[in-house]
ZAMARGU-4260 file (C-alpha; in steps of 0.2 Angstrom, whole numbers, plus 5000, padded with zeros to 4 digits):
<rodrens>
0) 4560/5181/5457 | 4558/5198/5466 | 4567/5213/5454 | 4572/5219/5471 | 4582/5205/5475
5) 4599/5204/5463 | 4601/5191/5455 | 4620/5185/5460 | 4624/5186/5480 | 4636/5199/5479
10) 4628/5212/5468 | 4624/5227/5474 | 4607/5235/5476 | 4598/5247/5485 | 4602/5244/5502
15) 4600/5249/5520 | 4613/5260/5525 | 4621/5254/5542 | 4624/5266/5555 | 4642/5266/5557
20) 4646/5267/5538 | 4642/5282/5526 | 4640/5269/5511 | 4625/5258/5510 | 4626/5240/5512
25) 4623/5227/5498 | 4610/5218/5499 | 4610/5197/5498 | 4599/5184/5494 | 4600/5165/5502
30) 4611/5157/5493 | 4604/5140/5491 | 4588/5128/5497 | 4600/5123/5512 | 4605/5141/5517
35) 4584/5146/5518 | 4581/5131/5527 | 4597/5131/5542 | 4593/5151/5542 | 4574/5149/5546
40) 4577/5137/5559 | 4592/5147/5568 | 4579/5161/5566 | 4565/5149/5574 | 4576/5143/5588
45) 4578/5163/5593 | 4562/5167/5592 | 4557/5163/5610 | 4546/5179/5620 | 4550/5190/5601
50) 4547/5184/5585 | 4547/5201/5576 | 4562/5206/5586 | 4573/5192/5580 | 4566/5192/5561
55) 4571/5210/5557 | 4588/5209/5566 | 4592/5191/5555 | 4585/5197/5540 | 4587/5217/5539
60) 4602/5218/5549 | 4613/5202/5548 | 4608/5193/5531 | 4604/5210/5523 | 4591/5201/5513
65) 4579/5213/5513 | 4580/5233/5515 | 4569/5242/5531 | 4556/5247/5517 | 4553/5231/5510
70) 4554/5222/5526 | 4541/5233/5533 | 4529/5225/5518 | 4531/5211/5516 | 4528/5208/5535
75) 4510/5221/5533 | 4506/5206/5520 | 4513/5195/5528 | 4501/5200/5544 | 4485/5202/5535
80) 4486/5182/5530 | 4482/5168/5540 | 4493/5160/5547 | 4508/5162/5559 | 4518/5180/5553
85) 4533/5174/5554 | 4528/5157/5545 | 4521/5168/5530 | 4535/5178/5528 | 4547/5165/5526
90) 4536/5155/5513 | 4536/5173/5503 | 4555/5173/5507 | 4558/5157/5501 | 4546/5156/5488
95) 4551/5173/5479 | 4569/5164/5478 | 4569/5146/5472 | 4551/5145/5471 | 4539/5133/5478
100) 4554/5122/5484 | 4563/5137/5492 | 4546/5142/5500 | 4545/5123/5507 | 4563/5124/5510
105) 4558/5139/5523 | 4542/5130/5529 | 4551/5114/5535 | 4567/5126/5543 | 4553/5135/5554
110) 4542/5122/5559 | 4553/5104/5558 | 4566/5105/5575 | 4555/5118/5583 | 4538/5108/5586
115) 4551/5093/5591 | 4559/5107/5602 | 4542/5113/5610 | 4534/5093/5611 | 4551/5090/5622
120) 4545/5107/5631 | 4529/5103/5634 | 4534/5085/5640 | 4543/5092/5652 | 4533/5108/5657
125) 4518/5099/5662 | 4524/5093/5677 | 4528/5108/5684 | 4515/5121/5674 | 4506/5123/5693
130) 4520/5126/5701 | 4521/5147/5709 | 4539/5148/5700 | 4534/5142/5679 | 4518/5152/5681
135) 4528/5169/5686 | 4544/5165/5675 | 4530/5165/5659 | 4521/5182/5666 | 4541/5188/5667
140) 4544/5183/5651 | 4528/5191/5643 | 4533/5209/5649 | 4549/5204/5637 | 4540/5199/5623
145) 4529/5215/5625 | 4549/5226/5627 | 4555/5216/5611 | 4542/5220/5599 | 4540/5239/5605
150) 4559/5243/5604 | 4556/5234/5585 | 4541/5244/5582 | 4551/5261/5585 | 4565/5254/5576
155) 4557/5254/5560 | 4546/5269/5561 | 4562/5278/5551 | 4556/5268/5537 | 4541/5274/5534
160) 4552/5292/5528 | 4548/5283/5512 | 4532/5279/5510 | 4520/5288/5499 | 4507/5292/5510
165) 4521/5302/5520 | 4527/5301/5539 | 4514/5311/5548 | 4497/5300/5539 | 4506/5283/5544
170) 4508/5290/5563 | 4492/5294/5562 | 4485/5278/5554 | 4496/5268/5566 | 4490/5278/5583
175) 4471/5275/5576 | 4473/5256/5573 | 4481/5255/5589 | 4466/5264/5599 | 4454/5253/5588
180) 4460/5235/5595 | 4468/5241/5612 | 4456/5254/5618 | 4437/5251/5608 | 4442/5231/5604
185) 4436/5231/5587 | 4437/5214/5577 | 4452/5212/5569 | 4445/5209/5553 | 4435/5226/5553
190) 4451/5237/5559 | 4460/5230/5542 | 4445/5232/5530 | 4442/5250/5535 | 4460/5255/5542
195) 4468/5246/5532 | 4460/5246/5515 | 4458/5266/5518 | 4476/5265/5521 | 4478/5255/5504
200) 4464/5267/5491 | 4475/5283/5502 | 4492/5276/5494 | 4486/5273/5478 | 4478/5291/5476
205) 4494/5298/5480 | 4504/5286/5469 | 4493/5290/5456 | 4494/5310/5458 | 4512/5306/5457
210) 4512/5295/5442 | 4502/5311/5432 | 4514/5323/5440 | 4529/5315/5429 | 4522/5313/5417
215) 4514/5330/5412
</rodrens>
């Protein structure tokens, strides 16, 4: 199990500090195989138009499972896998709990009523798919999705106060990655080997200098 997570529900921790109170907030873990798998798939079943909107309120805000800091990278590795983000961040969830049965116990809660939700969906969208209404409620509902995971995105720049690197590097890191896919289109795949693994041999250069610094 993660030494960031305690090990009995109620124990405190380092934790993020909600806005209305001066004290920080403990932090939780799931407290059984059941509780991964009914929170995933409440969390799935929100998830319509903003994944990433909906995970960091459940987990961050409302579970307290997770601080900002370490919801910020588990979901970086979480994004750099193959695979569905949201998908690969539950399995690490799960799995960093109760092991390979906690991180099937996630799995199934993400994907089991969901996909029986969207086959009903689809059932009943393809009679209507060409019709001038469904094809303007989806381009509606695309400028939401886009709204959701900006206002996350800001949301969580405050935790990046703590990363090594510092504030200003990660700004800049984050507005070149976004000129890289957006403006220039690079390949994915490139953006995270150079950005990316630059980003990684920065962090550890700092860590290190840091490392030396404490102990000289």
């Amino acid at each position: 199990m993660d030494s960031r997570l305690p090990d009995n529900p109620g124990m405190p921790s380092p934790a993020p500090t909600h806005p209305d109170a001066a004290e920080p907030l403990p932090l939780h873990q799931p407290q059984s195989k059941t509780d991964l798998f009914l929170s995933f798939t409440w969390l799935a079943l929100q998830g319509f138009g903003g994944v990433l909107a909906i995970v960091q309120r459940e987990m961050v805000e409302k579970k307290r499972w997770m601080t900002r800091e370490q919801f910020v990278e588990d979901w970086a590795v979480a994004q750099i896998m193959p695979g569905p983000n949201v998908v690969n961040l539950s399995m690490m969830i799960g799995g960093r709990c109760f092991g390979l049965p906690g991180a099937l116990a996630a799995l199934s809660g993400m994907l089991l009523l969901p996909t029986l939700l969207v086959l009903v969906l689809v059932i009943a969208y393809g009679s209507v798919a060409d019709t001038p209404a469904a094809q303007g409620a989806l381009r509606g509902m695309g400028a939401v999705a886009a709204g959701l995971i900006t206002a996350t995105g800001i949301k969580l720049i405050s935790a990046l106060d703590k990363n090594p690197m510092g504030m200003a590097v990660c700004i800049a890191l984050a507005a070149a990655t976004f000129a890289a896919i957006a403006l220039l289109r690079w390949p994915l795949m490139w953006v995270l080997l150079c950005l990316g693994g630059g980003a990684c041999l920065w962090t550890y250069r700092v860590l290190s200098l840091q490392e030396r610094g404490r102990q000289s």
